[in-house]
C-alpha positions in Angstrom: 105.6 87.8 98.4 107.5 91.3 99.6 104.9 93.1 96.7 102.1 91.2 98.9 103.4 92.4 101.8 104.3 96.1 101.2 100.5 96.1 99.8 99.2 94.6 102.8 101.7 97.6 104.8 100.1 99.8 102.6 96.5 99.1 103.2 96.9 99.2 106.8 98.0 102.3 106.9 96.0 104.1 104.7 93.4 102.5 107.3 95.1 103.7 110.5 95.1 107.2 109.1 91.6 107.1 108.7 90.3 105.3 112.3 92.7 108.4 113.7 91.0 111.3 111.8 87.4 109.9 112.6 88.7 109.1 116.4 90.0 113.2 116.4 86.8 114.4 114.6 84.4 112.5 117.0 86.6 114.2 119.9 86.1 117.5 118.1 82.2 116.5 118.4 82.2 116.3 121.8 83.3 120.3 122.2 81.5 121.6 119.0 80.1 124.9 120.1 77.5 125.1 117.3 74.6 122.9 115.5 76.2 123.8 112.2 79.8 122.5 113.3 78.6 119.5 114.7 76.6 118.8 111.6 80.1 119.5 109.5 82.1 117.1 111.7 79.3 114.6 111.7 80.0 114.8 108.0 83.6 114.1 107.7 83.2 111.3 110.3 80.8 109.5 108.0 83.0 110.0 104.8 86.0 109.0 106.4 84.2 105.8 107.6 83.3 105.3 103.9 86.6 105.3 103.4 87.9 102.9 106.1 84.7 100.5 104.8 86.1 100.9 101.3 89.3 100.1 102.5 89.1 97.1 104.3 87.3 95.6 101.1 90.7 96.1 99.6 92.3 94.5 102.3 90.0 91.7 102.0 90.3 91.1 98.6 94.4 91.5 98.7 94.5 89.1 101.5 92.4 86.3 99.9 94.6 86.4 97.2 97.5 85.8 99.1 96.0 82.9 100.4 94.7 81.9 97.4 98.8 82.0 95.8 100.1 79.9 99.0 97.5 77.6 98.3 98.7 77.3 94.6 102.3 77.1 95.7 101.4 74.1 98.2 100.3 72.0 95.4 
């Protein structure tokens, strides 16, 4: 169960990171100077939201199995 959880730990963090560096680039956004910069940040944004996306189907997935174990343990 400590695995679980250290991969759970894990996940959420790598998911923090990421909601941070897309909060930090949309703030750098708002005082772009140029089109070109805002079209670069734009870009990171989005592949750091694939990311987060990506993510959180892991976190899914590792916490239906978790449930899916306590449910085997209960019977």
């Amino acid at each position: 169960m400590a695995e679980r959880n250290n991969e759970l730990d894990q996940i959420s963090n790598q998911l923090n990171e990421h909601i941070l560096a897309v909060k930090g680039t949309l703030e750098l956004v708002d005082t772009s100077i140029t089109e070109d910069d805002l079209h670069e940040l734009l870009l990171k944004a989005i592949g750091r939201m694939d990311i987060v996306q990506r993510i959180s189907d892991d976190m899914l997935v590792a916490l239906k199995n978790c449930l899916d174990k306590m449910g085997e343990i209960k019977e």
